[in-house]
C-alpha positions as CSV (number, residue, x, y, z in Angstrom):
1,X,0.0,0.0,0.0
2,X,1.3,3.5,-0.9
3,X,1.8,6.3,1.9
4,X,-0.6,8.3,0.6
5,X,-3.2,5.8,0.8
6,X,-2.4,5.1,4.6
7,X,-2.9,8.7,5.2
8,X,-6.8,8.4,5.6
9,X,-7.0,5.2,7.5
10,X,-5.2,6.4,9.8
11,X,-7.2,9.8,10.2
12,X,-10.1,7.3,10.5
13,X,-8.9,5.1,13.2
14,X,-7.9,8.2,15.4
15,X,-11.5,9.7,15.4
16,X,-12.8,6.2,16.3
17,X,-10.5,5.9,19.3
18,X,-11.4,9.5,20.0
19,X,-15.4,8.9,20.4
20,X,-15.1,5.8,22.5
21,X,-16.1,7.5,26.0
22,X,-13.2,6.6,29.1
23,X,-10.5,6.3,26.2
24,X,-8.2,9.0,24.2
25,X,-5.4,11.1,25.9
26,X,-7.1,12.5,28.8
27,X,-9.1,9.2,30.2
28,X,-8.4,8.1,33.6
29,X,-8.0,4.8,34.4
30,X,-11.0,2.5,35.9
31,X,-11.6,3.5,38.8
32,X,-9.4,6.2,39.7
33,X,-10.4,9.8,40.6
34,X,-9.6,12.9,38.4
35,X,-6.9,15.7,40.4
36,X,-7.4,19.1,40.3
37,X,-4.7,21.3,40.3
38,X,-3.9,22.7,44.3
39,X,-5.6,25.6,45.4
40,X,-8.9,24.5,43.7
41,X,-11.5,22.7,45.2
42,X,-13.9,19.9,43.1
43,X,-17.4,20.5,42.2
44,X,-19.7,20.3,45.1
45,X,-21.9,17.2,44.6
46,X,-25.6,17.0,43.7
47,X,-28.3,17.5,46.7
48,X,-30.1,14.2,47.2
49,X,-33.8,15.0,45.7
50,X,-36.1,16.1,48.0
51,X,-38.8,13.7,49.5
52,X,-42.6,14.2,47.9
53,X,-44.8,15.9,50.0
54,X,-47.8,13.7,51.7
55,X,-50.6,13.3,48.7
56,X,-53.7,15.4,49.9
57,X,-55.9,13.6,52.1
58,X,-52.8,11.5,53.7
59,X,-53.4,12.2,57.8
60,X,-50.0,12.7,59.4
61,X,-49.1,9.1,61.6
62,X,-50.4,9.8,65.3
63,X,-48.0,9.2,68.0
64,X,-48.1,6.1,70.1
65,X,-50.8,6.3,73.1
66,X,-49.1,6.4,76.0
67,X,-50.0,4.0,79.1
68,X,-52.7,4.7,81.7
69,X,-51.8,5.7,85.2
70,X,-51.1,2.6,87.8
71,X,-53.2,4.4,90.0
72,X,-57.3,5.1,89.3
73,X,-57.6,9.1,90.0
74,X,-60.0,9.1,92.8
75,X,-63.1,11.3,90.2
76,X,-63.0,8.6,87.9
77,X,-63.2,5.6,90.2
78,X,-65.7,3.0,89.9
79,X,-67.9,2.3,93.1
80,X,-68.7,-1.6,93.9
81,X,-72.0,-2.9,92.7
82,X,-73.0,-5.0,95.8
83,X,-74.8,-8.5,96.3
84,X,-75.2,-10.7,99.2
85,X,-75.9,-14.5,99.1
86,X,-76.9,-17.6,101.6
87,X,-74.0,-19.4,100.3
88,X,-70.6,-20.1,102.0
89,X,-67.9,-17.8,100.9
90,X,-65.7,-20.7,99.7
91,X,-67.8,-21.9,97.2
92,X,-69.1,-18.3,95.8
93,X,-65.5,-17.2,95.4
94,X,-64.7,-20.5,93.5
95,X,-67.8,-19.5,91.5
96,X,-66.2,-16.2,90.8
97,X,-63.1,-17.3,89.4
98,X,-64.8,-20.0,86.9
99,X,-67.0,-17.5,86.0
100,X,-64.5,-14.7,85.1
101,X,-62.4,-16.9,83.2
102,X,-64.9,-18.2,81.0
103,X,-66.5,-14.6,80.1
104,X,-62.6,-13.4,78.9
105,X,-61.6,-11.7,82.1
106,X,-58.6,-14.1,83.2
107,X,-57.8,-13.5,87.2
108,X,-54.2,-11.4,87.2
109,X,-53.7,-11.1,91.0
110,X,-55.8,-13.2,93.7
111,X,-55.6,-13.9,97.1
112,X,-57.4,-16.7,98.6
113,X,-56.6,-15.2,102.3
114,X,-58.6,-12.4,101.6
115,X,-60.2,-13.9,98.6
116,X,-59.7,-10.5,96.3
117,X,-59.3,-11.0,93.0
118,X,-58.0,-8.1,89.7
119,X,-58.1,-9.4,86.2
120,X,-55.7,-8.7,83.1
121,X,-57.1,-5.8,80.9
122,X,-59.3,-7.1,78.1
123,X,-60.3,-5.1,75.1
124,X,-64.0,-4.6,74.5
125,X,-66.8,-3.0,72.5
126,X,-69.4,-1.1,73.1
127,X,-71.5,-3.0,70.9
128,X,-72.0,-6.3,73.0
129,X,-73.3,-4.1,75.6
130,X,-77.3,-3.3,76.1
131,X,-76.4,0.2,77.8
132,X,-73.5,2.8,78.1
133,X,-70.6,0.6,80.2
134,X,-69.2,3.9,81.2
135,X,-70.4,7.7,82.2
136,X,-70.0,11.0,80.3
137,X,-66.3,12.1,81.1
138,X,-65.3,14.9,83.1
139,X,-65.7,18.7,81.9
140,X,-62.9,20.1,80.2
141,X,-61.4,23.1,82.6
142,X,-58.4,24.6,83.9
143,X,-57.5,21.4,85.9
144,X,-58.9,19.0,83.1
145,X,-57.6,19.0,80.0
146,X,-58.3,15.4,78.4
147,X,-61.0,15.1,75.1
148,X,-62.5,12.3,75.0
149,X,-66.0,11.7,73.4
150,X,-69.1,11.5,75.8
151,X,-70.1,7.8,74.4
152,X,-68.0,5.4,74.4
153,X,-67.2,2.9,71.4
154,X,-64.6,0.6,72.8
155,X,-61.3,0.6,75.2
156,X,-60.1,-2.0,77.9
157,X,-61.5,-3.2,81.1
158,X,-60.2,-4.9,84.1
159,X,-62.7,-6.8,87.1
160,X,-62.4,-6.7,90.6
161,X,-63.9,-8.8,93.0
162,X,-64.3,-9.1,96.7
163,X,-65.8,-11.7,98.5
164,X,-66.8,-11.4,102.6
165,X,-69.0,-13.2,105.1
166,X,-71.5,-10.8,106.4
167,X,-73.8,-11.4,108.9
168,X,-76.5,-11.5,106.5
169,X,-74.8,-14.1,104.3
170,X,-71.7,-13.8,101.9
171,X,-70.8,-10.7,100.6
172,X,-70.1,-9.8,96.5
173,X,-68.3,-7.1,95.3
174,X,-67.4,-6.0,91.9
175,X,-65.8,-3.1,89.9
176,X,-64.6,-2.0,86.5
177,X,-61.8,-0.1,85.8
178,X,-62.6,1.1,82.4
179,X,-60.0,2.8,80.2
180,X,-60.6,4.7,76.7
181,X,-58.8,6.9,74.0
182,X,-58.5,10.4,75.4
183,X,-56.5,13.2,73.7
184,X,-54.3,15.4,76.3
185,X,-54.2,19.0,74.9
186,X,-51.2,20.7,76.4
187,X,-48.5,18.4,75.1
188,X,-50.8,16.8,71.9
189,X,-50.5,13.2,72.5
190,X,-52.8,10.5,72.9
191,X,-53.0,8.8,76.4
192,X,-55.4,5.7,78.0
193,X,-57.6,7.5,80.6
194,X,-60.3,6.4,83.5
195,X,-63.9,6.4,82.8
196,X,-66.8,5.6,85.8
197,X,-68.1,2.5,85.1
198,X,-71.9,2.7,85.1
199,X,-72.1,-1.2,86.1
200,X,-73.3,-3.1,83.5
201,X,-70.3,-4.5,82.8
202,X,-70.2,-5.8,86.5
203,X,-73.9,-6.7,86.3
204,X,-73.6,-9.2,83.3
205,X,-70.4,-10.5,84.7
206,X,-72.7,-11.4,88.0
207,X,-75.5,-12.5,86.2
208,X,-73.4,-15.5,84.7
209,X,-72.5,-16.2,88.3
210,X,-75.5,-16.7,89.2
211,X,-76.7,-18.5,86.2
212,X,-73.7,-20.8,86.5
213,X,-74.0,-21.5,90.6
214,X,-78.2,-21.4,90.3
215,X,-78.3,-18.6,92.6
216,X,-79.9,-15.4,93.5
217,X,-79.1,-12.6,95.6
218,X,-80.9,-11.0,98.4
């Protein structure tokens, strides 16, 4: 082949090299990182995108509700609904037990010297219910400050039980502690709060006693 004829070949072959990216005079090998000359700094780096707004309609996640007080505030304590029997107190606390672990309400903490007895919180609705299970709430004010709504829907309840010879017989007594959803104001978080039971919680619960034992009170 004569030089002259070379001539464009080559031309070609050096503008094919050239457009092949990472290759030609001033590529870097793989994986190294370009220098810039000293008393220059490199180009600052791309902010991360910025994270979408929530679509419209998207609520905002509500904080976790925070645990009820060990203690029952002394306003929102349930009194004892009250019934005597002519039955030995053995055998109608006995009853007591079987009956609150068959309606859901395992025993938590019992004492057979004193026969008392507290069950675990349970969740229930409103729904299984004939009649409010618990009272209006107390009044918002300067010294209360939790929302709540007036009728309840569902929340937890715990039982406890007493039983006592009397003179008349044996003595029955049951309570609910009854907590809901309430919303504390000041700090904006959601918290488990007392209600007053109104007793029909404690009534059905003794109403399978007696159904169970064939009994009735005095």
């Amino acid at each position: 082949m004569q030089p002259a004829a070379r001539r464009p070949i080559r031309a070609a072959l050096l503008s094919f090299i050239l457009l092949i990216p990472g290759s030609g005079p001033g590529a870097l090998p793989s994986g190294s990182r370009p220098e810039f000359p000293a008393g220059t700094a490199p180009p600052a780096e791309a902010p991360p995108p910025a994270q979408a707004p929530p679509e419209a309609g998207e609520a905002p996640e509500s904080p976790v509700p925070q645990e009820a007080a060990p203690e029952v505030p002394p306003e929102n304590q349930s009194p004892f609904l009250t019934r005597i029997y002519k039955m030995r107190p053995a055998k109608l606390w006995k009853g007591l037990l079987t009956t609150l672990e068959a309606e859901g309400f395992p025993p938590e903490e019992t004492s057979q010297e004193t026969r008392t007895v507290k069950t675990s919180f349970v969740d229930f609705s409103q729904d299984k219910y004939p009649a409010q299970v618990a009272e209006p709430p107390l009044r918002l004010g300067r010294t209360y400050h939790i929302l709540q709504m007036i009728k309840v829907k569902q929340g937890k309840v715990s039982l406890e039980g007493v039983v006592t010879p009397t003179k008349e017989g044996t003595e029955l007594r049951l309570r609910a502690r009854i907590l809901v959803m309430g919303l504390d104001r000041p700090r904006r978080v959601r918290i488990l709060v007392d209600r007053r039971s109104t007793g029909v919680i404690e009534a059905e619960v003794i109403q399978r006693l007696e159904e169970r034992l064939g009994i009735e009170h005095l």
